[in-house]
N, CA and C of each residue as an Amber inpcrd file, in Angstrom:
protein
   204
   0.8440000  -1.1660000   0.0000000   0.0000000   0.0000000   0.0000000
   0.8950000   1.2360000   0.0000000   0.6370000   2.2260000  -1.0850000
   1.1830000   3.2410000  -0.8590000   0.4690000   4.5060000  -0.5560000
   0.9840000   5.4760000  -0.3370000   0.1750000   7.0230000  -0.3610000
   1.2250000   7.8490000  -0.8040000   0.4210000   8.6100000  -1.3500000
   1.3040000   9.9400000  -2.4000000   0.7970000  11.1050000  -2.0980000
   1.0750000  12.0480000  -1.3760000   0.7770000  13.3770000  -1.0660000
   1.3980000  14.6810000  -1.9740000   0.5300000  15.1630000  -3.0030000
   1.0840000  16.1740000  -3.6310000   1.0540000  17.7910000  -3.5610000
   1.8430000  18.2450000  -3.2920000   1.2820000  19.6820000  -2.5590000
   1.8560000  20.6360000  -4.0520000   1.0920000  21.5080000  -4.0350000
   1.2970000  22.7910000  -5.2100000   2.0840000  23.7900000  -4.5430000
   3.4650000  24.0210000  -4.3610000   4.2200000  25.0350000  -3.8430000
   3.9090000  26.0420000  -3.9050000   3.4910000  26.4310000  -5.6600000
   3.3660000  27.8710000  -5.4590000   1.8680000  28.2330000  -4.5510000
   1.3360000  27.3780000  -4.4410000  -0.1820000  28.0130000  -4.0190000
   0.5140000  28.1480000  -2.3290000  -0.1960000  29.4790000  -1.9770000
   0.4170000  29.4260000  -0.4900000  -0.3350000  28.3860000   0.7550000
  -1.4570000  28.1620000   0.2030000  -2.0710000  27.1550000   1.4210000
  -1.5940000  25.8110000   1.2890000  -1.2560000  25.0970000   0.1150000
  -0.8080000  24.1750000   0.2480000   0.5290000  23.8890000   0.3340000
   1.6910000  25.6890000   0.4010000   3.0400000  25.5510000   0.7440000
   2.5760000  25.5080000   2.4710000   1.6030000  26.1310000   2.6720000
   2.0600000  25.9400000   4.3420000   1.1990000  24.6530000   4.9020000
   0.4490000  23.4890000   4.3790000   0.4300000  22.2950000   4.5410000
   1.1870000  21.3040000   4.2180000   2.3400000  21.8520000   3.0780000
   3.3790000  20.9890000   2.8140000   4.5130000  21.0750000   3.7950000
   4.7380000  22.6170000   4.6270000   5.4790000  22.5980000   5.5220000
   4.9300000  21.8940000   7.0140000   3.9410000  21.9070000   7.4080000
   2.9040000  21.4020000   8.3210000   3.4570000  19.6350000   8.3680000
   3.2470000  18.8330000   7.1280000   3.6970000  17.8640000   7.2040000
   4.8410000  17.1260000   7.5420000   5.9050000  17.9310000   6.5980000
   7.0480000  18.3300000   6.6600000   7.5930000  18.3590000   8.3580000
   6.8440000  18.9900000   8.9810000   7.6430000  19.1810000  10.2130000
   7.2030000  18.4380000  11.0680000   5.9660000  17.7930000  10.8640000
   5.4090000  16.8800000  11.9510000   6.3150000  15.8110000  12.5320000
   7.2580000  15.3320000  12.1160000   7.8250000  14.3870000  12.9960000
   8.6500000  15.3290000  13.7780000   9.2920000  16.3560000  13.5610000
   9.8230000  16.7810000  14.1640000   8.5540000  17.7300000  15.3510000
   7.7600000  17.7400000  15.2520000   6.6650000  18.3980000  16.7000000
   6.6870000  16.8140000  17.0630000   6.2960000  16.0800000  16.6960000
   5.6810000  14.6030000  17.5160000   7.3500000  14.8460000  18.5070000
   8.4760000  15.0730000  18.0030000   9.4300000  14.3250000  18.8070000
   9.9740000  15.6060000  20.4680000   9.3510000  16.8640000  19.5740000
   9.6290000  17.8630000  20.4530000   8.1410000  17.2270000  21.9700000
   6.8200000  17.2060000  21.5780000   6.4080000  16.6660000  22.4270000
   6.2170000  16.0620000  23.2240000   6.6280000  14.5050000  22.5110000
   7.0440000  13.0880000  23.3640000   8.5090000  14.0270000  24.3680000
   9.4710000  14.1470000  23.6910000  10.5540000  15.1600000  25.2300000
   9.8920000  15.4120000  25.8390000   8.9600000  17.0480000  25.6000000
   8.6570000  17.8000000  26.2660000   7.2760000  16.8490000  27.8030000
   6.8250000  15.9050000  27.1400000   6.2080000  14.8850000  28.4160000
   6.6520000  13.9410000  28.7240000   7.9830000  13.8140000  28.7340000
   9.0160000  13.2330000  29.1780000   9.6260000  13.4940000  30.5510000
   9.9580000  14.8470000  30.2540000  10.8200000  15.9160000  30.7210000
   9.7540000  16.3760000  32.0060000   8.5590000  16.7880000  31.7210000
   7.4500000  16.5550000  32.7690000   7.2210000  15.3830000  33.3580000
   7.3840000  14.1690000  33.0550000   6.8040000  12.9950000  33.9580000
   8.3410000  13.2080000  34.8940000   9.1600000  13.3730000  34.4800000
  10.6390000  13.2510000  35.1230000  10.8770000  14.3350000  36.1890000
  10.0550000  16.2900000  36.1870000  10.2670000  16.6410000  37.1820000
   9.2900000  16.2400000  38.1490000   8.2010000  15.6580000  37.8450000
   6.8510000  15.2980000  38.8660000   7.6980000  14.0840000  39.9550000
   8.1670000  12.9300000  38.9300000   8.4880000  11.8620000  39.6130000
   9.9950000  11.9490000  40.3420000  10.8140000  12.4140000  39.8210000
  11.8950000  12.6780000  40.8110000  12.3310000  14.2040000  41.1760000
  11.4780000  14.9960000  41.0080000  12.0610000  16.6490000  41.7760000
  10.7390000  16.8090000  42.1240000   9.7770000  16.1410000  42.5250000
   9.0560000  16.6770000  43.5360000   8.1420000  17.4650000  43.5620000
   7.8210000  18.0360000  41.8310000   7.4710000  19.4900000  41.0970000
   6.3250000  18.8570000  40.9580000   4.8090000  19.3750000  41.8560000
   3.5630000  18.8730000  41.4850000   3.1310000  20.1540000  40.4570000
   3.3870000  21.0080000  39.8580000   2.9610000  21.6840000  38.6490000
   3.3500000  21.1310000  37.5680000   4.6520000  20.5640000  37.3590000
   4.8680000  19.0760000  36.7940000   3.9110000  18.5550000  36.2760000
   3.1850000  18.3960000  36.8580000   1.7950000  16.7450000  36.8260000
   1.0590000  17.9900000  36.3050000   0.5080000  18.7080000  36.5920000
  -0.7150000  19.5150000  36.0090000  -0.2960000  20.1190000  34.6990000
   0.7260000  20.4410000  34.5160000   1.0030000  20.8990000  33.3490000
   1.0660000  19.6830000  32.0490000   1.1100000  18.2540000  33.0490000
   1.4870000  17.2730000  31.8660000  -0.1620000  16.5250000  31.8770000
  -0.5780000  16.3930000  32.6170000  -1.8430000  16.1800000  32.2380000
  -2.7070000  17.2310000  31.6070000  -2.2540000  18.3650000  31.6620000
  -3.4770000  19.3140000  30.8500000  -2.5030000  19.2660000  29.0970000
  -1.5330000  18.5740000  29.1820000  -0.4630000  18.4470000  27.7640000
  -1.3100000  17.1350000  27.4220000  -2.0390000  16.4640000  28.4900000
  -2.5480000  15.3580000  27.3800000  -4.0700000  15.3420000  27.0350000
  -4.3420000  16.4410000  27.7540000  -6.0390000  16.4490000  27.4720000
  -6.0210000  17.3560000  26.1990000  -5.1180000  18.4200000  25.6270000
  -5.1940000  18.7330000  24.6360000  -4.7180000  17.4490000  23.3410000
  -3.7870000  16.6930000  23.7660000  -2.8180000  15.8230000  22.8840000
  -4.4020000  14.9300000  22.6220000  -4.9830000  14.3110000  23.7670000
  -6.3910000  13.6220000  23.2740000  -7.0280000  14.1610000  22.3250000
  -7.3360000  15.8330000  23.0950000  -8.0450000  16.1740000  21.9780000
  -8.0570000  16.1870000  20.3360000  -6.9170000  16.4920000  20.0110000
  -6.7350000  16.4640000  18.8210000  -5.6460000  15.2370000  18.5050000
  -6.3590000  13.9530000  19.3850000  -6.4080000  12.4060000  19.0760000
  -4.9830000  12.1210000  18.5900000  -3.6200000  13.0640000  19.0500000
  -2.0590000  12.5640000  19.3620000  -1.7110000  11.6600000  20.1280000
  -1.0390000  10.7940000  20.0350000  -0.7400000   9.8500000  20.6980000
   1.3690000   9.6880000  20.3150000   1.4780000   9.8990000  21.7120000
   3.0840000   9.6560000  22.0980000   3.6300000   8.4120000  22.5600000
């Protein structure tokens, strides 16, 4: 199975969905850190804003059905 995604450069909405794509692995990987980096000050520094900040990072991540 393949998929072929073709974007029209010059048109500007589909240059900035071609960049959108384009960068998505690189947001998926900044995220997965970034609730990483939160489970890590909750569980060993003690930081309970930690936890709230990483659970309200996954009620948006649900929302728009991301998964890390």
């Amino acid at each position: 199975m393949k998929a072929i995604i073709e974007f029209d450069l010059d048109n500007e909405q589909d240059l900035l969905s071609y960049n959108l794509c384009n960068n998505a692995s690189n947001m998926h990987s900044c995220l997965y850190e970034f609730d990483k980096k939160l489970r890590s000050m909750y569980k060993y520094e003690g930081k309970n804003i930690a936890e709230e900040f990483r659970d309200l990072l996954h009620i948006y991540l649900n929302a728009h059905k991301i998964t890390l």
